[in-house]
Structure formats: C-alpha cells, structure tokens
N, C-alpha and C positions, 0 to 999 in steps of 0.2 A: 458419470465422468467426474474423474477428482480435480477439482479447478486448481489446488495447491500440490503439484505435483513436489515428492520426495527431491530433497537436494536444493530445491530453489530457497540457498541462504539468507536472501533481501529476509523472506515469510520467518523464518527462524530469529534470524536479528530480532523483529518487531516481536516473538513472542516473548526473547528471552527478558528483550528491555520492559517487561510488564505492560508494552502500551494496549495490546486487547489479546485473545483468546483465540485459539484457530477457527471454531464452531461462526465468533462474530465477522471474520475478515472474511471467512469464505461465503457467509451470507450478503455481504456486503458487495461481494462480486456477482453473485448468483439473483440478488432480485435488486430492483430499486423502487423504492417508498418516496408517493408524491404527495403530498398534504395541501388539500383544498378544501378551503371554507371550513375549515376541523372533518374533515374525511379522510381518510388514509386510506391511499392505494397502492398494495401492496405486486406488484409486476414482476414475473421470473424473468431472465434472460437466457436466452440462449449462448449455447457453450461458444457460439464464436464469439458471441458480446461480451462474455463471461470474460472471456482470457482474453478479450481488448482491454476488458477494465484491469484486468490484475497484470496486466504490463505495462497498463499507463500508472500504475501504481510506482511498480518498481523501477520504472525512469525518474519519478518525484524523487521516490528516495535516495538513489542512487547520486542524482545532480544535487541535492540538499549536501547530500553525505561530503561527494566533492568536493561543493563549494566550502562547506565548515575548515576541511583538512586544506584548501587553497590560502585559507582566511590563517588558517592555522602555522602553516610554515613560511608566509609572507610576516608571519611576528617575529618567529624567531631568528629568521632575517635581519630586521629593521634591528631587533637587538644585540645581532653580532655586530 
C-alpha cells in the first residue's frame, strides 16, 4: 500500500521546499522509532495508523500555512 498517494500536494510542497525526501517522510509514517536506555526500537505500523499519521501531518501544515498567510494579510492591512 502506498501511504503517499499521487496528487496529495501538502507531500509535494514539503519535497519541492527541500525539507526531506519521499523515501524519509513515507518512513516516517510507516514505522515509529522509540529510544530506550540507547536501544532502538524500530515498530512498523499498520496502513490504518499509517495514514492517521500522514493526515495528522497534513492538518499541521495546512493550519501553519494558514496561520503564516492570516499573519500575512493582517499586515498589509495595518499598512493601508
């Protein structure tokens, strides 16, 4: 199952702005790495967990994005 389905733009934003790589984001959705006592455990998730995480992603960035362009036309406001 491909956790980054074709079209979902938020995944393309984040590749083209250089912040990581598809290979790291869709890993990042697909296991979670817990660190104890220096031991690393490395846990896959399942495709439902999968794509809980990678929509709770794309609400972060979406409400960031938001907020920035909220922050943004509230200036050029104050300046007219």
């Amino acid at each position: 199952m491909k956790i980054i389905p074709q079209g979902y733009c938020i995944y393309g934003y984040l590749f083209v702005c250089g912040r990581c790589d598809e290979k790291s984001l869709e890993d990042s959705f697909c296991k979670r790495v817990m660190v104890t006592r220096g031991d690393t455990i490395t846990k896959s998730l399942d495709p439902n967990s999968a794509a809980l995480s990678r929509d709770a992603l794309a609400k972060i960035v979406y409400s960031r994005l938001f907020d920035w362009y909220i922050c943004d036309v509230q200036e050029v406001y104050v300046l007219l």
